[in-house]
PDB file of N, H, CA, C and O in Angstrom:
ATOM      1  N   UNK A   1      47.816 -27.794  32.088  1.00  0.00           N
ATOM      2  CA  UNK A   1      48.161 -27.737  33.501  1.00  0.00           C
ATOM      3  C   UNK A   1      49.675 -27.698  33.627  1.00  0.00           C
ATOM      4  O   UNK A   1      50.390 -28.535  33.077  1.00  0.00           O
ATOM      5  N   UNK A   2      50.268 -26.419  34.574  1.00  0.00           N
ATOM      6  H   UNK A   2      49.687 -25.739  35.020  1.00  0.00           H
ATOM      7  CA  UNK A   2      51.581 -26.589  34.819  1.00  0.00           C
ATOM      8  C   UNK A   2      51.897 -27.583  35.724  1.00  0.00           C
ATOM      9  O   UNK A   2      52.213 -27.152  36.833  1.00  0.00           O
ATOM     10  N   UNK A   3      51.911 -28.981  35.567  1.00  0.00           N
ATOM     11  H   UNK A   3      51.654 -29.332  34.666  1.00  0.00           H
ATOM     12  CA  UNK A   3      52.281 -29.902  36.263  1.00  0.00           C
ATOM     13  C   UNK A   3      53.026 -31.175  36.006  1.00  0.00           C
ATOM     14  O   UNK A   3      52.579 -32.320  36.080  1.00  0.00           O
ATOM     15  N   UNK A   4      54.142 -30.818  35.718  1.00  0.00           N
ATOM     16  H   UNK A   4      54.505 -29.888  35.658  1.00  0.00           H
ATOM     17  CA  UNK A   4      55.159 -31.713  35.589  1.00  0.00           C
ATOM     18  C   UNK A   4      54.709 -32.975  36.303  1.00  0.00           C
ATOM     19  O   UNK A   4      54.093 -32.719  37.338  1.00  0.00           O
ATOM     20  N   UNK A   5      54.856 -34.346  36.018  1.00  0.00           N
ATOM     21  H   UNK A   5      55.356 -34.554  35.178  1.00  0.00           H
ATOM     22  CA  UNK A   5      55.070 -35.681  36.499  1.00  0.00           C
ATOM     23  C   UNK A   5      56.479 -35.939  36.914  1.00  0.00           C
ATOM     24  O   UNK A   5      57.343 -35.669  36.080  1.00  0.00           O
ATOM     25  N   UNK A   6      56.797 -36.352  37.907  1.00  0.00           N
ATOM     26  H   UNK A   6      56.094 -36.571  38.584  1.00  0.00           H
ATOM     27  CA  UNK A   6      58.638 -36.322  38.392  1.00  0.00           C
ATOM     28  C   UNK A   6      58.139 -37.942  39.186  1.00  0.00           C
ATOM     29  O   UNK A   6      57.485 -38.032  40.224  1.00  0.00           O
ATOM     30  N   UNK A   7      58.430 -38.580  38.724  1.00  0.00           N
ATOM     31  H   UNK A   7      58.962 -38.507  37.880  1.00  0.00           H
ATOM     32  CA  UNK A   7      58.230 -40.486  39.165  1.00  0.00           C
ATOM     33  C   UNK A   7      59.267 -40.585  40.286  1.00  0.00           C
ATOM     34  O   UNK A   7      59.033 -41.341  41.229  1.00  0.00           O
ATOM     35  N   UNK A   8      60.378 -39.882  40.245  1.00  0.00           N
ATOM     36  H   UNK A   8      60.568 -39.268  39.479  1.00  0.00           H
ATOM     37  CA  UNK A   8      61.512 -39.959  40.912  1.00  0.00           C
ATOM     38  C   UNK A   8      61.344 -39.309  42.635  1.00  0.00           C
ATOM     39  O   UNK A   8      61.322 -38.177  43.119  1.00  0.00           O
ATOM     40  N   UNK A   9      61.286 -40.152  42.966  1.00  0.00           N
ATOM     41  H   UNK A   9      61.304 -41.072  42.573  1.00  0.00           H
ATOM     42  CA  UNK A   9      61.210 -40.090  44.781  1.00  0.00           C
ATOM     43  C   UNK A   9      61.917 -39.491  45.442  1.00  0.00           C
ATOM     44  O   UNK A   9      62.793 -40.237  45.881  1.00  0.00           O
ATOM     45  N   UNK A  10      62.108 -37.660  46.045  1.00  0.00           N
ATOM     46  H   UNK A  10      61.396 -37.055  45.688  1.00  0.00           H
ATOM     47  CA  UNK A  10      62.964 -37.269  46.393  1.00  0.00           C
ATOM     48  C   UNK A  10      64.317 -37.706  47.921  1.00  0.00           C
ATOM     49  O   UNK A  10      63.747 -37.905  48.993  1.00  0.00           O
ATOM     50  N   UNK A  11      65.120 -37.768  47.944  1.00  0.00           N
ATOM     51  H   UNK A  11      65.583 -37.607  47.072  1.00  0.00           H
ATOM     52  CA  UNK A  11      65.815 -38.661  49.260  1.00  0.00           C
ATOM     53  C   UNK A  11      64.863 -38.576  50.692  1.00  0.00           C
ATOM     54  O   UNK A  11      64.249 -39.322  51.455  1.00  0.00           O
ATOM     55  N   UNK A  12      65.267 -36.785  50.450  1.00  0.00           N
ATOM     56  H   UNK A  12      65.766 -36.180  49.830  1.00  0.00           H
ATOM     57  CA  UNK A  12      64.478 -36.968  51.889  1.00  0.00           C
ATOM     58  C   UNK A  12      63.095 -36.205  52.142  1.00  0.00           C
ATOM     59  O   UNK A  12      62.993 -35.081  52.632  1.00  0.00           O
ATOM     60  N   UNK A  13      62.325 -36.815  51.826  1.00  0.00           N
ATOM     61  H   UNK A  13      62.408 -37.728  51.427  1.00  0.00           H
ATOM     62  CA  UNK A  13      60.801 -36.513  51.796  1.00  0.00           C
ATOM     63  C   UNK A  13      60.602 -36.921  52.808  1.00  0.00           C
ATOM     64  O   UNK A  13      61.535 -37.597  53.241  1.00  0.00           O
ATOM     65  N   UNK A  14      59.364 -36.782  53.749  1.00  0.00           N
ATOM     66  H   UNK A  14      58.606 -36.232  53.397  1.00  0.00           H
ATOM     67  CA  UNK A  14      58.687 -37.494  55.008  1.00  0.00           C
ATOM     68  C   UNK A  14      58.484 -38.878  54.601  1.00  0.00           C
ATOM     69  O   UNK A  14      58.555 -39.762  55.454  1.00  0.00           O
ATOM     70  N   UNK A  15      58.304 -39.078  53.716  1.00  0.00           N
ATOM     71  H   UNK A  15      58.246 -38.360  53.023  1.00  0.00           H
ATOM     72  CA  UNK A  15      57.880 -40.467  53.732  1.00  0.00           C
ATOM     73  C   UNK A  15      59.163 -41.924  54.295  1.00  0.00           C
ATOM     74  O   UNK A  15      59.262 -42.913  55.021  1.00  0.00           O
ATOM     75  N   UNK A  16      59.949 -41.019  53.239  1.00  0.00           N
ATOM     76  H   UNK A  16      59.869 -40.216  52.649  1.00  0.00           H
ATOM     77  CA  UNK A  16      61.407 -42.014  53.878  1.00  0.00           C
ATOM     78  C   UNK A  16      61.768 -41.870  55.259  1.00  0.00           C
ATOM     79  O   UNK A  16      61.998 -42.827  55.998  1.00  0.00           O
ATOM     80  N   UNK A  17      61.829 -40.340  55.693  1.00  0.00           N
ATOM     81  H   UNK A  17      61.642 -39.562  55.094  1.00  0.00           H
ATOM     82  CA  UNK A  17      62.244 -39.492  57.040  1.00  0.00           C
ATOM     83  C   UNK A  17      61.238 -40.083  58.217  1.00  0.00           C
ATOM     84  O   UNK A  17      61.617 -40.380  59.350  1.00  0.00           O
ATOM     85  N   UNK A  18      60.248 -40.165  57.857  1.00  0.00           N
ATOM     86  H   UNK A  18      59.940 -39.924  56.936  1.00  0.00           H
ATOM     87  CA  UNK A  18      59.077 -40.100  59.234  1.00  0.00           C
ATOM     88  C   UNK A  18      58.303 -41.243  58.929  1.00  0.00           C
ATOM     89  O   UNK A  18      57.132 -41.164  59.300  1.00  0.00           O
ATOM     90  N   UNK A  19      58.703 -42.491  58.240  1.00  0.00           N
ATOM     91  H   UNK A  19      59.655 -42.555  57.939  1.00  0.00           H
ATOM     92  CA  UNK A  19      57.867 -43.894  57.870  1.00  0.00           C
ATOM     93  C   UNK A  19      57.547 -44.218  59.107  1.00  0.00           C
ATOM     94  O   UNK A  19      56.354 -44.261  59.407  1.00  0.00           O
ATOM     95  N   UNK A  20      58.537 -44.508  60.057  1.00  0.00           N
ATOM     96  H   UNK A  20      59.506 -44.474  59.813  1.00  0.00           H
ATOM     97  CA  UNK A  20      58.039 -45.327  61.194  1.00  0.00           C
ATOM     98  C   UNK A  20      58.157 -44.286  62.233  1.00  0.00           C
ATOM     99  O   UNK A  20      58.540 -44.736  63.312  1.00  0.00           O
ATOM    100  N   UNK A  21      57.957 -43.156  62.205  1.00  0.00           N
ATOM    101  H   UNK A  21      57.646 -42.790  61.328  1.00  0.00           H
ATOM    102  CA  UNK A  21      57.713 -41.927  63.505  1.00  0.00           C
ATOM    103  C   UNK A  21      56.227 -42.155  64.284  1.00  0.00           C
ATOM    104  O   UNK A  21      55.795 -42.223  65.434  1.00  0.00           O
ATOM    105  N   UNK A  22      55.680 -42.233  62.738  1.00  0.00           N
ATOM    106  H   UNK A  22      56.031 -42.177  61.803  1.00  0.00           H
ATOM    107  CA  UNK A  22      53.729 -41.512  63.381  1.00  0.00           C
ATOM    108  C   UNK A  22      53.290 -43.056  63.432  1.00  0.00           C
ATOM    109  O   UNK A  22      53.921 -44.025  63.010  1.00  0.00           O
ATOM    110  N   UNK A  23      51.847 -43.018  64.158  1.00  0.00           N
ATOM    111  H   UNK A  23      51.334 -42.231  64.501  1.00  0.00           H
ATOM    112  CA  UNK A  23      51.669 -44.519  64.978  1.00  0.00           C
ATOM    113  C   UNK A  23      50.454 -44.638  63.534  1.00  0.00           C
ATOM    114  O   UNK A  23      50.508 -43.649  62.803  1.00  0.00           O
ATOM    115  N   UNK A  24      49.732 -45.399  63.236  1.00  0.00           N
ATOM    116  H   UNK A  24      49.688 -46.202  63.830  1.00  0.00           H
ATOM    117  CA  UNK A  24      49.151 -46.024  62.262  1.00  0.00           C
ATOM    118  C   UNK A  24      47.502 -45.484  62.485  1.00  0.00           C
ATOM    119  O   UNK A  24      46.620 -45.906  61.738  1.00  0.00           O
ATOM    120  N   UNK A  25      47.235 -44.598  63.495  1.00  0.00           N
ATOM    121  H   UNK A  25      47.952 -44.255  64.102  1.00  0.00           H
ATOM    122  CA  UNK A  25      45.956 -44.218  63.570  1.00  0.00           C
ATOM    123  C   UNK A  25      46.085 -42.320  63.915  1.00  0.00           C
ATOM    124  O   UNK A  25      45.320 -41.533  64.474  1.00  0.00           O
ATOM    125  N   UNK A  26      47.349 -42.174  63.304  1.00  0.00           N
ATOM    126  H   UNK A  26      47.971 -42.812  62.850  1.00  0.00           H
ATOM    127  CA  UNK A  26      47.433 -40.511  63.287  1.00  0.00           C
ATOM    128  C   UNK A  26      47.210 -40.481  62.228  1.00  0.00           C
ATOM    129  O   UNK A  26      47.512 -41.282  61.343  1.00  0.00           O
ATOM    130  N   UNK A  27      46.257 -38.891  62.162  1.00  0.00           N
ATOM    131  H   UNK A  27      46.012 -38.240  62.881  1.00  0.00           H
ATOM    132  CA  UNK A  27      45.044 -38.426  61.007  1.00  0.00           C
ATOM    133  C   UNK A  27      46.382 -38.154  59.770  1.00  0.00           C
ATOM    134  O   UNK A  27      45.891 -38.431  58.675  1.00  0.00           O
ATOM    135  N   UNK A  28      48.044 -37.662  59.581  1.00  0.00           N
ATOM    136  H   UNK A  28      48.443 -37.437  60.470  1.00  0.00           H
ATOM    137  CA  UNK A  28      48.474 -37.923  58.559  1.00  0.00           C
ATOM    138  C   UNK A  28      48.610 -38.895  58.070  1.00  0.00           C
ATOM    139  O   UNK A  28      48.788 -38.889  56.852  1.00  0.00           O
ATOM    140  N   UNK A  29      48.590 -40.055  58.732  1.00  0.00           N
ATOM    141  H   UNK A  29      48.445 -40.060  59.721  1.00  0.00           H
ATOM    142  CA  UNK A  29      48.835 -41.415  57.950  1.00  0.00           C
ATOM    143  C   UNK A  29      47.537 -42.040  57.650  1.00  0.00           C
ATOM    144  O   UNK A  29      47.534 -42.967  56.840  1.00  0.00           O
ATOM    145  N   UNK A  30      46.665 -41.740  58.078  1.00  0.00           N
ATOM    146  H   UNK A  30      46.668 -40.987  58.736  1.00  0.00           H
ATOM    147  CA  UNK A  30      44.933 -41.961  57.875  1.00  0.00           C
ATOM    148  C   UNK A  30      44.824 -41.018  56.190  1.00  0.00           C
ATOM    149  O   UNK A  30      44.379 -41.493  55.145  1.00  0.00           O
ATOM    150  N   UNK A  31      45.271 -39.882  56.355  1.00  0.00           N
ATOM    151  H   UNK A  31      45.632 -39.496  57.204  1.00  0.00           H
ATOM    152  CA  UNK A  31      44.707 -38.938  55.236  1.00  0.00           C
ATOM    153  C   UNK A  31      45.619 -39.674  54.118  1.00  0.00           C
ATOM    154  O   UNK A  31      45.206 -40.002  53.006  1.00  0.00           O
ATOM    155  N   UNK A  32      47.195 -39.917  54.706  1.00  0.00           N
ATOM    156  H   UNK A  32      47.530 -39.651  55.610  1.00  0.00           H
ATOM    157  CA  UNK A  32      47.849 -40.511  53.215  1.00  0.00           C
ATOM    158  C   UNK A  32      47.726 -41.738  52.772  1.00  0.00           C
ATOM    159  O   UNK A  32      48.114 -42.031  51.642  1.00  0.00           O
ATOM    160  N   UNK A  33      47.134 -42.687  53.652  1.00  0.00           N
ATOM    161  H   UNK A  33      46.819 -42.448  54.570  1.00  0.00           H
ATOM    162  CA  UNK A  33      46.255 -43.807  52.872  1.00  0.00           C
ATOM    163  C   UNK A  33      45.029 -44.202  52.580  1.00  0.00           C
ATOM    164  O   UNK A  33      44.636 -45.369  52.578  1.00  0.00           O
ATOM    165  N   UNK A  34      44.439 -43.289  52.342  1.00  0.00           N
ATOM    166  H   UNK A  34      44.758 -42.342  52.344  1.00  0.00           H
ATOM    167  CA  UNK A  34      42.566 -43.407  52.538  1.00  0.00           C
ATOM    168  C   UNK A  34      42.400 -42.381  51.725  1.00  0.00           C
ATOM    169  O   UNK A  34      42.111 -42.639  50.557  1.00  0.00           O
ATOM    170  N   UNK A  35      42.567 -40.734  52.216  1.00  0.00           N
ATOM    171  H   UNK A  35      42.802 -40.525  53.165  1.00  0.00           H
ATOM    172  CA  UNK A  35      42.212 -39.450  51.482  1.00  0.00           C
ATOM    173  C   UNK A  35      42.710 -39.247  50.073  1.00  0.00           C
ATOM    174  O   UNK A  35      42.054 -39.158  49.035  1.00  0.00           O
ATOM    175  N   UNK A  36      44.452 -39.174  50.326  1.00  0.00           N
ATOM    176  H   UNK A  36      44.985 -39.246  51.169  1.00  0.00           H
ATOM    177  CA  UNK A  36      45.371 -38.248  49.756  1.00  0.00           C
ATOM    178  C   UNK A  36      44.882 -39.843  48.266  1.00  0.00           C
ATOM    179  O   UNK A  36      44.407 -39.368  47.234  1.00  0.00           O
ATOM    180  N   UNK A  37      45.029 -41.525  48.274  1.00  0.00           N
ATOM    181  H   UNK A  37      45.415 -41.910  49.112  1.00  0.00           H
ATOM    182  CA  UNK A  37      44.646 -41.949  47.438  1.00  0.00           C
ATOM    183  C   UNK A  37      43.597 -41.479  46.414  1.00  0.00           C
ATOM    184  O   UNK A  37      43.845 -41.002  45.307  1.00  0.00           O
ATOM    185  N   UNK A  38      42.285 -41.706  47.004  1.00  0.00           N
ATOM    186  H   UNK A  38      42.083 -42.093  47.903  1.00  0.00           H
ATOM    187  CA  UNK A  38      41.483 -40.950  46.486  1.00  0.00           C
ATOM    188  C   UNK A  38      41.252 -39.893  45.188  1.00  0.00           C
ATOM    189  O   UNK A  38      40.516 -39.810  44.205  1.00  0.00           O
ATOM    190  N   UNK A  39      41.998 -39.382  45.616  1.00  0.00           N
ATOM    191  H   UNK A  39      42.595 -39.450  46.416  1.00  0.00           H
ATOM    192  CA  UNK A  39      41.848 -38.087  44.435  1.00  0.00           C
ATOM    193  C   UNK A  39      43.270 -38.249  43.550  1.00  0.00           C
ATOM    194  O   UNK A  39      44.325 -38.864  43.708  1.00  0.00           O
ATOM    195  N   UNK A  40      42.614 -37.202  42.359  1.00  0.00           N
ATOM    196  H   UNK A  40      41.757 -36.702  42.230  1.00  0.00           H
ATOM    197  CA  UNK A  40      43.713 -37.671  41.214  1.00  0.00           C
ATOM    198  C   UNK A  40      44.140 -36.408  40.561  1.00  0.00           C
ATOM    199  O   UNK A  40      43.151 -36.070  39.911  1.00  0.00           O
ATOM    200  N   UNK A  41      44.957 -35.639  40.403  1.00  0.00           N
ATOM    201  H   UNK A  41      45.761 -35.914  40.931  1.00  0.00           H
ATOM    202  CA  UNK A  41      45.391 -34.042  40.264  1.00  0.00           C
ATOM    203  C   UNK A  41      44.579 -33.956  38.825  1.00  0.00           C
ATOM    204  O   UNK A  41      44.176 -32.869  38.409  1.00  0.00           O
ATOM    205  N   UNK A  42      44.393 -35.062  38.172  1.00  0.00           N
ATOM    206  H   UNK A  42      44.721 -35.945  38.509  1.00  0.00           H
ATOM    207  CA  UNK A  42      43.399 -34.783  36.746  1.00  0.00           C
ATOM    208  C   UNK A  42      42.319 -33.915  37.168  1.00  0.00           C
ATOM    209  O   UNK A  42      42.009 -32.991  36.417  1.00  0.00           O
ATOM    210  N   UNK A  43      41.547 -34.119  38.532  1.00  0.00           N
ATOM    211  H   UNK A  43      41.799 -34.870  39.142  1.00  0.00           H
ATOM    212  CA  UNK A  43      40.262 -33.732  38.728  1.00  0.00           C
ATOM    213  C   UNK A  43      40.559 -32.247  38.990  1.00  0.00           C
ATOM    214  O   UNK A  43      39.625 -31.450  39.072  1.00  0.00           O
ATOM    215  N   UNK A  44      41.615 -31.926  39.100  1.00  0.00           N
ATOM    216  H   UNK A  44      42.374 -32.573  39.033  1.00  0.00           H
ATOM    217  CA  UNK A  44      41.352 -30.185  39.433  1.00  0.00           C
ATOM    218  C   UNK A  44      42.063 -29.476  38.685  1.00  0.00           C
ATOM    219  O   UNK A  44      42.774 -28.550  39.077  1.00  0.00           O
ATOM    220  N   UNK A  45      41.909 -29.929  37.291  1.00  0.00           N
ATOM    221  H   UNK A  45      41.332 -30.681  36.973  1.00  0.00           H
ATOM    222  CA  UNK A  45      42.760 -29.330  35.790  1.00  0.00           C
ATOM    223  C   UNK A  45      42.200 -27.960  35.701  1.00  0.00           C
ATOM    224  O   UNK A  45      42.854 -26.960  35.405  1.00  0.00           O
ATOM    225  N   UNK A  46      41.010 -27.993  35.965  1.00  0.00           N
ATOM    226  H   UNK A  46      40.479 -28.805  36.206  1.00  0.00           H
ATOM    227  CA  UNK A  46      40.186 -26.683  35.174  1.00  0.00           C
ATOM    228  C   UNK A  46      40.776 -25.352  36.906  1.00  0.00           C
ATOM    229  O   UNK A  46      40.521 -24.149  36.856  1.00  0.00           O
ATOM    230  N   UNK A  47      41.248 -25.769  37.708  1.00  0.00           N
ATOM    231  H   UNK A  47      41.456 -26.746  37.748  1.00  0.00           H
ATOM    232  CA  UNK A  47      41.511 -24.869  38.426  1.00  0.00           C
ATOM    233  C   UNK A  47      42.617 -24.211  38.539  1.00  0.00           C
ATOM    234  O   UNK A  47      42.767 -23.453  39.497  1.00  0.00           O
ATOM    235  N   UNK A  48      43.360 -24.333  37.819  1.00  0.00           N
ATOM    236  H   UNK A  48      43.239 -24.949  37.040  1.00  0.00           H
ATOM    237  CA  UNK A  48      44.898 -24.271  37.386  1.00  0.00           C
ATOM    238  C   UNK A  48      45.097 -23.783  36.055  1.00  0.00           C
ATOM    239  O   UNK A  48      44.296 -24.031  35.154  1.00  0.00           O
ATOM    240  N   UNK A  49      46.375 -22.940  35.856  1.00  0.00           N
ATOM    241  H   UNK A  49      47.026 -22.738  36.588  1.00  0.00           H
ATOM    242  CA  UNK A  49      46.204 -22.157  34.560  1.00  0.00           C
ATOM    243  C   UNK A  49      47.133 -22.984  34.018  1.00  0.00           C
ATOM    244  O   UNK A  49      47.965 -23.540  34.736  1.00  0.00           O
ATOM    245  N   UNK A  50      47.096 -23.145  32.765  1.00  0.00           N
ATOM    246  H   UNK A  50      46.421 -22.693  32.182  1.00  0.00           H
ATOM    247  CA  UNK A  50      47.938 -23.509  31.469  1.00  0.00           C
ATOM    248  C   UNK A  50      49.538 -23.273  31.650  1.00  0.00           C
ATOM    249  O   UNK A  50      50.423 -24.102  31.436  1.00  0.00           O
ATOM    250  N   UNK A  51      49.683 -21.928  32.099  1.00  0.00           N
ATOM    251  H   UNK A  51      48.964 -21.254  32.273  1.00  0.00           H
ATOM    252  CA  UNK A  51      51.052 -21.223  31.980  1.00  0.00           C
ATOM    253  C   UNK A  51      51.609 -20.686  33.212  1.00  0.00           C
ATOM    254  O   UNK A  51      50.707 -20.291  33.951  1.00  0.00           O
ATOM    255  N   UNK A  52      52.779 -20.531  33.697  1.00  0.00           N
ATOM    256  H   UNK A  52      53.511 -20.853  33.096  1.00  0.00           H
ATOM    257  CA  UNK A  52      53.409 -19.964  34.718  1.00  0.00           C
ATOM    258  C   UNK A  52      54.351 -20.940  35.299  1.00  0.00           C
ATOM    259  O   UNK A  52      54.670 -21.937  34.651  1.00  0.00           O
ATOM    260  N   UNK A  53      54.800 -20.722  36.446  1.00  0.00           N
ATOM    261  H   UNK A  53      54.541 -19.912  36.972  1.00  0.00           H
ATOM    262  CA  UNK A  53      55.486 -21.963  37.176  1.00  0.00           C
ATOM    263  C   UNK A  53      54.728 -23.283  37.599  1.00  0.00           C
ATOM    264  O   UNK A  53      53.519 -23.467  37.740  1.00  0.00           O
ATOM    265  N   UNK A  54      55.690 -24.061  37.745  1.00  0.00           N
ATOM    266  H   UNK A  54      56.672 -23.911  37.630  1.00  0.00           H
ATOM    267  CA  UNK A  54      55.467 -25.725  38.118  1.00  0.00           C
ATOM    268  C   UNK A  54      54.132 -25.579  39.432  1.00  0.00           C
ATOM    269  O   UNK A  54      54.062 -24.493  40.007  1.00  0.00           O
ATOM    270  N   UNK A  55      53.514 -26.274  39.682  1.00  0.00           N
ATOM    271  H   UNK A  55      53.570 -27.156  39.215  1.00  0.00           H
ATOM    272  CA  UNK A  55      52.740 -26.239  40.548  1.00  0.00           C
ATOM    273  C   UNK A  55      52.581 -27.364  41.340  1.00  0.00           C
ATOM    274  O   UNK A  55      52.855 -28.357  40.667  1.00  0.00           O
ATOM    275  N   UNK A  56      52.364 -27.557  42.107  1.00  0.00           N
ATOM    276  H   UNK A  56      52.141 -26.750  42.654  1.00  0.00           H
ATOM    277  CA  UNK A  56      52.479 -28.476  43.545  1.00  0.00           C
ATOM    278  C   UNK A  56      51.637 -29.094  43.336  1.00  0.00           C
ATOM    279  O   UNK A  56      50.597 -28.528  42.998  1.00  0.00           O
ATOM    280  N   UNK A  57      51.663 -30.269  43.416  1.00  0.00           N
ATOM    281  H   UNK A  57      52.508 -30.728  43.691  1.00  0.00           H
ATOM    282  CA  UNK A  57      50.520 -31.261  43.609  1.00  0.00           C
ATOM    283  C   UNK A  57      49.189 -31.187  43.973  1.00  0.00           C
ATOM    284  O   UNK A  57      48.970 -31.162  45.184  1.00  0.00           O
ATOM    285  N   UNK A  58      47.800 -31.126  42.859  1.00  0.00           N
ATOM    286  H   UNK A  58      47.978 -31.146  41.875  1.00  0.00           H
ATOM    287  CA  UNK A  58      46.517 -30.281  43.649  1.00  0.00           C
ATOM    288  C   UNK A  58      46.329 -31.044  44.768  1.00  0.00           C
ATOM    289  O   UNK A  58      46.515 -30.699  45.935  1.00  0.00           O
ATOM    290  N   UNK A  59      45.839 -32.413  44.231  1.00  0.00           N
ATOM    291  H   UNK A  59      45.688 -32.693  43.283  1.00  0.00           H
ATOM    292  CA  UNK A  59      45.815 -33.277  45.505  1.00  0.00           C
ATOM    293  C   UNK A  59      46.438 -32.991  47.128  1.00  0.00           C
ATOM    294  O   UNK A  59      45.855 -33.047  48.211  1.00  0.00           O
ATOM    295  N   UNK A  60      47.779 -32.687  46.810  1.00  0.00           N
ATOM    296  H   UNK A  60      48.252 -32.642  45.930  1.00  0.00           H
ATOM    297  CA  UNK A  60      48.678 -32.514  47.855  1.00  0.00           C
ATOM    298  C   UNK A  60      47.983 -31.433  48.439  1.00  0.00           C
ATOM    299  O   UNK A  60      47.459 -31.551  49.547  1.00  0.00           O
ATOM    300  N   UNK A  61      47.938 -30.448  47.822  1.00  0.00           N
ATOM    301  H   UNK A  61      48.363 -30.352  46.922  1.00  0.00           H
ATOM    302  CA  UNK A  61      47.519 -28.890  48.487  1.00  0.00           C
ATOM    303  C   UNK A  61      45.718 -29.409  49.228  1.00  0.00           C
ATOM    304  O   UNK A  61      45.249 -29.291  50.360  1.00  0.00           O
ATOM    305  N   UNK A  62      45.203 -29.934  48.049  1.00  0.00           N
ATOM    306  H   UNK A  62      45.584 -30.030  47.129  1.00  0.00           H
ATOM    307  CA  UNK A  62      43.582 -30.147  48.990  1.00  0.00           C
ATOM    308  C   UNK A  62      43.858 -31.285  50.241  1.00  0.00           C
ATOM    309  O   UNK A  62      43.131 -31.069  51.211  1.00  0.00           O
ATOM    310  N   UNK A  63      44.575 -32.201  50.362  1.00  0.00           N
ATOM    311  H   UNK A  63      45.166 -32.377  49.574  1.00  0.00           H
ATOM    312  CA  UNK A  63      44.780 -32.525  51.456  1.00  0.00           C
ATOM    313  C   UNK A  63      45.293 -32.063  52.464  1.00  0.00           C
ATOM    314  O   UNK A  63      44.839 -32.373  53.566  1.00  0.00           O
ATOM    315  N   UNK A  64      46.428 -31.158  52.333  1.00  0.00           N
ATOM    316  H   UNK A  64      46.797 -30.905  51.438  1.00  0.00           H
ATOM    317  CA  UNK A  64      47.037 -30.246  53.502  1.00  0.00           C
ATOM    318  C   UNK A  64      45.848 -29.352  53.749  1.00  0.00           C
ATOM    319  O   UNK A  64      45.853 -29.033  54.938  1.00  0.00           O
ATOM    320  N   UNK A  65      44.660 -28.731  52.991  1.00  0.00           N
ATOM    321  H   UNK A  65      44.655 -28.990  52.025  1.00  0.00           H
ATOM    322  CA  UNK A  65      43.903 -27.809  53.364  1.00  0.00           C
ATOM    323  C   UNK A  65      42.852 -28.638  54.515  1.00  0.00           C
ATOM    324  O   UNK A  65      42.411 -27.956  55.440  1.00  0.00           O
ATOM    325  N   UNK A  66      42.533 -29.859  54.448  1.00  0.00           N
ATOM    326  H   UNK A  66      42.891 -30.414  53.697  1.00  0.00           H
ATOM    327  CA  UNK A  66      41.359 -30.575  55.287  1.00  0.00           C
ATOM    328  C   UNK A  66      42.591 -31.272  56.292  1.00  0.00           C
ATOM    329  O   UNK A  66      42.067 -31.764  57.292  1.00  0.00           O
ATOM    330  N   UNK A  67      43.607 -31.382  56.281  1.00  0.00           N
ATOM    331  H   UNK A  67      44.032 -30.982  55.469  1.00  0.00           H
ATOM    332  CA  UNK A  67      44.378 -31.391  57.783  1.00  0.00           C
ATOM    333  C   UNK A  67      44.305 -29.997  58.616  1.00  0.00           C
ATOM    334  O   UNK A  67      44.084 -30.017  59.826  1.00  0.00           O
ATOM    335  N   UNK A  68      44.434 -29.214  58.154  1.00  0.00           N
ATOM    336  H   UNK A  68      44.614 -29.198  57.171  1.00  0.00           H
ATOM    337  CA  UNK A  68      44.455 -27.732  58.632  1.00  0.00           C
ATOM    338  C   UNK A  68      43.050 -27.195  58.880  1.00  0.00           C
ATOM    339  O   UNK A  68      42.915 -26.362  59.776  1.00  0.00           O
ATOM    340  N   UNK A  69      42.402 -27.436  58.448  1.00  0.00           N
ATOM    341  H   UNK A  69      42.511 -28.113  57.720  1.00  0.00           H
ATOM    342  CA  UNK A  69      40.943 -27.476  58.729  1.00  0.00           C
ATOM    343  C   UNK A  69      40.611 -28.319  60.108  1.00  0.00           C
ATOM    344  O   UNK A  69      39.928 -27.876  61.031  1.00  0.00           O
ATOM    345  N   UNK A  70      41.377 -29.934  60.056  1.00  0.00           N
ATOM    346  H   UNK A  70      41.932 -30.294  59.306  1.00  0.00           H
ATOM    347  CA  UNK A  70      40.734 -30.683  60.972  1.00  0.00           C
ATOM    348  C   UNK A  70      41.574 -30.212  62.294  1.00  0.00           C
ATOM    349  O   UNK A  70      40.910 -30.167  63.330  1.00  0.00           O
ATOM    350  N   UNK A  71      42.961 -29.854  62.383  1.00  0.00           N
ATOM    351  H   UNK A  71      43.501 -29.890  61.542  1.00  0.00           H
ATOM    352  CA  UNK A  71      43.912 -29.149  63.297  1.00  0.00           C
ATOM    353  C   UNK A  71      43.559 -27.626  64.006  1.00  0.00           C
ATOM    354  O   UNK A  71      44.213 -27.073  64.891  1.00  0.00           O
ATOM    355  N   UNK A  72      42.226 -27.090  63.284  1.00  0.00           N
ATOM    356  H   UNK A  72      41.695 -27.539  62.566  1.00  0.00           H
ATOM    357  CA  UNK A  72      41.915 -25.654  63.651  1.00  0.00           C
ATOM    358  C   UNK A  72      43.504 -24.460  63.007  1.00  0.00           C
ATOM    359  O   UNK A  72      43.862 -23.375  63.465  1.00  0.00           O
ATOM    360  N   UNK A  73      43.939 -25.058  62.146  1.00  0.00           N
ATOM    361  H   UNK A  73      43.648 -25.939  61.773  1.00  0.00           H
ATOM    362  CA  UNK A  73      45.292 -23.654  61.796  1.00  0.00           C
ATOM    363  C   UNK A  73      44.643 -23.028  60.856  1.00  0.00           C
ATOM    364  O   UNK A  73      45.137 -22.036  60.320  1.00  0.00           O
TER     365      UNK A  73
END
């Protein structure tokens, strides 16, 4: 899997940027403590090729797909 591990917390990610923006029962902060836990980028090895560029977090991507799903985009 092209998927680098980077432990290192970028400055300005949403998380630092938008901690205390969204109220505690909006569906992103529902999905990033309940959903986005959940799953583990191990589980979607076989969907991902060996070789090419770095790849984004599967997890990340299947959770942005069931926000966008639940948003109608």
């Amino acid at each position: 899997m092209c998927l680098p591990k980077d432990a290192q917390e970028k400055l300005f990610t949403a998380t630092n940027e938008l901690q205390d923006f969204l109220p505690d029962d909006n569906p992103m902060i529902i999905c990033k403590r309940t959903v986005y836990p959940a799953f583990k980028d191990e589980e979607f090895v076989e969907c991902y090729s060996t070789t090419g560029r770095n790849a984004i977090s599967h997890v990340f991507l299947a959770c942005m797909t069931l926000l966008q799903f639940r948003e109608n985009l």
